[in-house]
C-alpha positions in Angstrom: -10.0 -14.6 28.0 -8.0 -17.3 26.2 -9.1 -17.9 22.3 -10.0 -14.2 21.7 -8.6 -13.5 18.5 -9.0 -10.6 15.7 -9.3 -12.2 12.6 -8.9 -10.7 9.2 -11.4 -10.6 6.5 -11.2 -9.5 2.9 -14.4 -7.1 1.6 -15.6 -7.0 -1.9 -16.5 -3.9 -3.1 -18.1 -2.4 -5.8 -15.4 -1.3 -8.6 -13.9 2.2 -8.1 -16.2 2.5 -4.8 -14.2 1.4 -2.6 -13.8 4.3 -0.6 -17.5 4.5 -0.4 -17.4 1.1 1.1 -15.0 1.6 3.5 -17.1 4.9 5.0 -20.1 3.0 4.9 -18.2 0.4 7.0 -16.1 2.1 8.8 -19.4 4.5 10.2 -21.4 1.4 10.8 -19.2 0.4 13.4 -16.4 -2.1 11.2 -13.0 -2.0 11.4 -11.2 -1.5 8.3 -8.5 -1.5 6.2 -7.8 -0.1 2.6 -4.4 -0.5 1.3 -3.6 2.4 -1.1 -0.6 3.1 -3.6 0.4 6.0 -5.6 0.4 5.8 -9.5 2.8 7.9 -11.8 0.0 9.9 -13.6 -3.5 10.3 -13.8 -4.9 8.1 -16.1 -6.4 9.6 -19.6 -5.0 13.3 -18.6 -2.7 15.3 -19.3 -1.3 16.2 -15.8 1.5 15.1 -13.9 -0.3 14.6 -10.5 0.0 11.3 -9.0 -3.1 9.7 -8.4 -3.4 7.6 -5.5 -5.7 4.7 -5.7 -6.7 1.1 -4.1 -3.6 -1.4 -4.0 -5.7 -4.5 -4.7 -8.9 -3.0 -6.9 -12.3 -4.0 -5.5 -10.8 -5.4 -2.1 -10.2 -4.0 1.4 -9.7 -5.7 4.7 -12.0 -6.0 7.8 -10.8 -6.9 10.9 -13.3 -8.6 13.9 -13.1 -7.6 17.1 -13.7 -10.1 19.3 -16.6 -9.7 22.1 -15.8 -10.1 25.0 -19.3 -9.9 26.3 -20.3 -12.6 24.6 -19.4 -16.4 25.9 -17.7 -18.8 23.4 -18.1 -17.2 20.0 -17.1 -13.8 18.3 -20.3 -11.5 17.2 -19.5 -11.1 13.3 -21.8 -9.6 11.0 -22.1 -9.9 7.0 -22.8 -7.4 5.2 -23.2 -7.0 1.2 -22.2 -3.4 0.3 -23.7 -1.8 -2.5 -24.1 1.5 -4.4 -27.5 2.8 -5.1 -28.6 2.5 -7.7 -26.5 -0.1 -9.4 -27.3 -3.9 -9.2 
């Protein structure tokens, strides 16, 4: 089993959908990380709440998994992730 490694990919997602995304990933199978942070405030409001968001806006990391079924290469699959509806 020597040269079987996980190797990390970085996702572009659709702005402020990135949690979309990472569901629609995450339930086909993918695995994935999204790094989030808290901010002070919500943004245009007048509450106090923090509001946590995505560290890195429009990104989120996808790990491989190598295959072991498979002999000499790693099944990876690409994958565009969109909304419907928006282009």
């Amino acid at each position: 089993m020597q040269g079987l490694q996980s190797k990390w990919f970085v996702v572009q997602a659709v702005p402020r959908r990135e949690s979309v995304a990472l569901k629609n990933l995450e339930r086909q199978g993918f695995h994935c990380f999204l790094p989030l942070t808290n901010t002070p405030c919500q943004r245009l409001s007048n509450t106090n709440n923090p509001l946590i968001e995505p560290l890195f806006s429009r990104y989120m990391f996808q790990i491989t998994v190598p295959d072991i079924n498979q002999t000499g290469s790693e099944n990876v699959l690409e994958h565009k992730v969109t909304h419907h509806g928006t282009h």
